[in-house]
N, C-alpha and C positions, 0 to 999 in steps of 0.2 A: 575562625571558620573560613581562613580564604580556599581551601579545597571543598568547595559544599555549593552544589547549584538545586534550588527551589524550584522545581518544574511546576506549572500552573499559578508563580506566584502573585498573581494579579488580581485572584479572585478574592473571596471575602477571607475567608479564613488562612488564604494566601500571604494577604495582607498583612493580616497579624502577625505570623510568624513571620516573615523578612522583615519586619520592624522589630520584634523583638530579637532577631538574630543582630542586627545592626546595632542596637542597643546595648546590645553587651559588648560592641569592640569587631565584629563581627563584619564580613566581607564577605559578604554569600552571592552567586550569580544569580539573577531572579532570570528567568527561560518562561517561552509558553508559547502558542503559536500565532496569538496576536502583536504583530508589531507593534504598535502603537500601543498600546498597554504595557508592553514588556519596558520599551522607551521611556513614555510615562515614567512608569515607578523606577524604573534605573536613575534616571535622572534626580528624581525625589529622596532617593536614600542614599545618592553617589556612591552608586554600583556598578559592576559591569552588567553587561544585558545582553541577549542570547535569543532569537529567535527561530523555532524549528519546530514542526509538525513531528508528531511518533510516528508517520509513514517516509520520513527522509532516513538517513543515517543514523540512529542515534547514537552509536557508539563513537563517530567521531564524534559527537559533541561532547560524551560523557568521558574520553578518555584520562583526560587531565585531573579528574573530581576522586576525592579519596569517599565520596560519599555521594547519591543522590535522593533530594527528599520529595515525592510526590505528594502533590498537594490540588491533582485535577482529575476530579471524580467526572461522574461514576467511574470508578477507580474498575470495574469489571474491564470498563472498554480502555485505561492507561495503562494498566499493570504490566503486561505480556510484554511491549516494545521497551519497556524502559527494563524489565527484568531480564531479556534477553542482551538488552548492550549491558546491564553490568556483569553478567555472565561471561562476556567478550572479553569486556574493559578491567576488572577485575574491582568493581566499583562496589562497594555497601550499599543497598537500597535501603529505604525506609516511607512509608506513607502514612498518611494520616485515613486510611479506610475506616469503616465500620462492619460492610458488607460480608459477609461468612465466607460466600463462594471467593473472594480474592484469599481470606488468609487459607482457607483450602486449596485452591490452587498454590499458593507458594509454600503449604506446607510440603505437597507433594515435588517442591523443587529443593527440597533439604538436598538430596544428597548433591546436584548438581552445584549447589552451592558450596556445598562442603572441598568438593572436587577445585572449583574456583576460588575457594578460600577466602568468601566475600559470606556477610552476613543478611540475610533476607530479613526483614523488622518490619511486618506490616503496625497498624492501629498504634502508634505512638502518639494520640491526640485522647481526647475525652473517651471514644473506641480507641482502644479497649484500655487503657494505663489503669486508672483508679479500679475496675474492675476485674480487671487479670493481677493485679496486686495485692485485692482481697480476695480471692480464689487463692493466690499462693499462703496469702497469710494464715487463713483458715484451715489449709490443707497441713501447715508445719504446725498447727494446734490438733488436729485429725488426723494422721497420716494413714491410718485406715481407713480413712470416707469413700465411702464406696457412692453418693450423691451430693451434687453441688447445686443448690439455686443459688440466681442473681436477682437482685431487683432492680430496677434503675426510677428514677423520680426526679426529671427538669425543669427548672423556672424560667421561661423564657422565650424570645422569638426565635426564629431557624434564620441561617445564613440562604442565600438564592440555590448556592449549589445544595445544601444539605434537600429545601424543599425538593428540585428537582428530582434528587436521587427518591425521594419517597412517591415521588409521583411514576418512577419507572418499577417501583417498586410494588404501587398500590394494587390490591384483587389480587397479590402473590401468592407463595406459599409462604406457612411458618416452616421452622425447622428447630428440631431440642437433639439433642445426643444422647442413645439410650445403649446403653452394654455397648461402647467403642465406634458405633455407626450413627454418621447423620442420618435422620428421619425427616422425609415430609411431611407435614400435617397442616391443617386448615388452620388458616386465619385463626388468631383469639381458641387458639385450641384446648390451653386451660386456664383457668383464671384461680386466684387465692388472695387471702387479705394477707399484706404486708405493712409492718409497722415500721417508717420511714421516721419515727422520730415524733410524729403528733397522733399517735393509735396508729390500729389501723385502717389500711388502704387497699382499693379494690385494683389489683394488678391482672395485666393479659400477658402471655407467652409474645416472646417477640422475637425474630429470627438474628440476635445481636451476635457478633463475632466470638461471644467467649462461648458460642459450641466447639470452634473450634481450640481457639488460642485456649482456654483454661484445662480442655481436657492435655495439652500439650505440656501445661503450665504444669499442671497435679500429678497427673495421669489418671484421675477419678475420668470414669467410663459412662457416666448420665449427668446429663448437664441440661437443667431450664434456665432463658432468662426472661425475666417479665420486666415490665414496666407501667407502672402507674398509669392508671386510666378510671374515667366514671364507667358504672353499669352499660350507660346509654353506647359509650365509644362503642364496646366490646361487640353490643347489638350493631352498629355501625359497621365494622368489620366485618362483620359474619357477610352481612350485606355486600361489602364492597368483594367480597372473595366468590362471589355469586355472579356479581354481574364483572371481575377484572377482565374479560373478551372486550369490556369495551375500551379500557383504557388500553389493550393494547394496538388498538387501530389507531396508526400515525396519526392523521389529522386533530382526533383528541388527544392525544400523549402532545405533540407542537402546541397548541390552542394551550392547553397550561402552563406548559414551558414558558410562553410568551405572556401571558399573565405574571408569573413568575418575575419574568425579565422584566415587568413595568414596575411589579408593584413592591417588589423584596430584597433589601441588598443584604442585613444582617443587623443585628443588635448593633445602637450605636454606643458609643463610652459609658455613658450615663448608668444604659441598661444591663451592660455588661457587669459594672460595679455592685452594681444592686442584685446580679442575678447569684442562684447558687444551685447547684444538685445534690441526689443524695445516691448512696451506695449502698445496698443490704446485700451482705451473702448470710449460707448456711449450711454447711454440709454435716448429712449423717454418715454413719455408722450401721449398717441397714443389719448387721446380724448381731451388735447390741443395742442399738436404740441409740448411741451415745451421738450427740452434736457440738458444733459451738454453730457460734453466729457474731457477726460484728457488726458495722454501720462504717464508712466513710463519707464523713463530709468536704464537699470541693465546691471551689469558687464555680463563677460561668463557664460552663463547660467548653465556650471558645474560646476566655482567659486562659482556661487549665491546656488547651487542646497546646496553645502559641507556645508555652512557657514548656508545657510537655516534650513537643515535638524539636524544640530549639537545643531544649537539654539531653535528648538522646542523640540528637545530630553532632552537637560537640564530642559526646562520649565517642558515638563512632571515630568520628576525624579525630580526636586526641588517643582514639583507642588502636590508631596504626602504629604506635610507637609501644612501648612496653607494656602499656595497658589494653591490651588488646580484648575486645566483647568478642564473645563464644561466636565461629560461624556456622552458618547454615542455616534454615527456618530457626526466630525467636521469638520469644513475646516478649512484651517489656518487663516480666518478671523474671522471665530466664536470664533475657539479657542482662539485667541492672539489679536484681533482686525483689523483694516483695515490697519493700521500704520506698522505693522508687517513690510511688503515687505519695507518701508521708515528707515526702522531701521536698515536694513543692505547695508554692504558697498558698496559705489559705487551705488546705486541706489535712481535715483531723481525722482519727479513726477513734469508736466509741466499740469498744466488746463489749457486748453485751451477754453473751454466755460462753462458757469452756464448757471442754469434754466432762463429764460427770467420770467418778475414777472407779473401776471395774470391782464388783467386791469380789469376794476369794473362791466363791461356787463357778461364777461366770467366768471368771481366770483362769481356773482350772478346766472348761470347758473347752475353751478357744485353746490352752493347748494343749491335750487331747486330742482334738481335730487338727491340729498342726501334725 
């Protein structure tokens, strides 16, 4: 991977991946706009190193790169300047986002991409791999699912950047995808029990990237995804979506950040090993009834995110030569196929139900209306 520069690679989740990129043989540029961090970890991984703000050039910096992987969130305010020099430079992006509005935004840079012959690949980390992998899976068990839910269920502490991003996030909207259109809606807007494996669990709507990437993935046109939460959170939210005018006044938005910055760097080894998540999808069949549903189990979702994001980065870079990944807006199902999320470690998938198969009345129905 000597064509492949890591933008932000200093931060937590930074960290991992240029250590695991380096670990496989791997000569990735770490970049960012802190010298002295960029230095630092150059030195640590005997790297080269590259310092520059997304308000300088970036195209010179990225011209030489058959790839670049963003890794410096809030990925809302990176995205634009790095996807505009690979648009220039004819460079592959790819980022470790989770946030909705970037993979909508660079959904809507498909065709300019296509035009530059360079591939757009947001959420190649824990957003969204393992759960745009069982959205595709489900959907080649379904291919009439006209609904898809997601679950998600994590064990663990948050990295500094992940906290921040939820703190610009907190008293937001949610957003689900209903017949082809994102939707706004409140906070905790629906809740349902999801069985993650020990019964089940009291899950809230949450505005996670596979409203977009999975409707992109399937083509299924209503998409929820929840996540694991007690009763009390759900009440929690409603609240915080009440009062979010205050967090968006700088001085408290800053005042946590800096809390943040004292108190949170990321799960260290230990916690990572021990940690795991889980993955429910389910899609119907809304004019027969018919569904499946599966489960994906994945190690720490910033083990999964390093080892994730490292192996679609090679794919890119080795995929300039004959094995070339589809360009334009992708997800990591389209890109790599559904198997993707099953091909890294630690990570099982359990079906737990298939289509039920149509008797001969209902057969006859559907094609008739055909």
């Amino acid at each position: 991977m000597d064509s492949l520069l890591i933008y932000g690679s200093y931060g937590y989740t930074g960290r991992l991946i240029a250590r695991e990129a380096v670990s496989r043989g791997g000569s990735p540029v770490v970049a960012g706009r802190d010298g002295r961090a960029v230095t630092r970890q150059a030195d640590e991984l005997g790297v080269e190193g590259r310092t520059f703000d997304l308000s300088d050039d970036v195209g010179a910096q990225l011209r030489s790169f058959d790839a670049v992987l963003n890794c410096a969130g809030p990925f809302v305010k990176t995205v634009d300047p790095l996807v505009e020099a690979c648009l220039e430079t004819e460079t592959d992006y790819l980022d470790i986002t989770g946030e909705f509005q970037v993979f909508e935004r660079l959904r809507q840079r498909d065709a300019a991409a296509r035009d530059a012959e360079i591939t757009l690949l947001p959420g190649v980390g824990f957003d969204v791999v393992p759960s745009d992998c069982l959205a595709a899976f489900l959907h080649d068990q379904l291919p009439s699912a006209t609904d898809l839910s997601l679950g998600i269920k994590s064990r663990g502490p948050l990295s500094r950047g992940t906290a921040k991003t939820l703190v610009e996030n907190f008293g937001g909207d949610g957003v689900v995808r209903r017949n082809g259109r994102l939707i706004k809606v409140p906070a905790a807007f629906r809740t349902r029990d999801i069985d993650f494996g020990d019964g089940p669990e009291h899950a809230v709507t949450i505005p996670w990237g596979d409203v977009v990437t999975a409707a992109h993935s399937t083509g299924i046109d209503s998409v929820e995804v929840y996540a694991a939460a007690p009763p009390w959170a759900t009440r929690a939210m409603g609240f915080a979506d009440s009062l979010g005018w205050v967090l968006e006044r700088r001085p408290v938005e800053r005042a946590f950040k800096r809390l943040i910055d004292a108190r949170i760097d990321g799960p260290d080894e230990r916690e990572r090993s021990r940690g795991s998540a889980t993955v429910w999808g389910e899609v119907i069949d809304e004019s027969t009834g018919r569904r499946a549903r599966a489960r994906l189990r994945t190690p720490n979702p910033y083990a999964l995110t390093a080892e994730a994001a490292v192996s679609a980065a090679e794919r890119a870079v080795d995929g300039r030569g004959r094995n070339r990944i589809p360009t334009g807006f992708q997800t990591p199902s389209s890109a790599f196929g559904s198997e993707f999320a099953t091909e890294l470690s630690g990570t099982e998938r359990e079906v737990l139900e298939v289509p039920a198969e149509l008797d001969e009345p209902e057969q006859s129905a559907l094609e008739s209306d055909d």
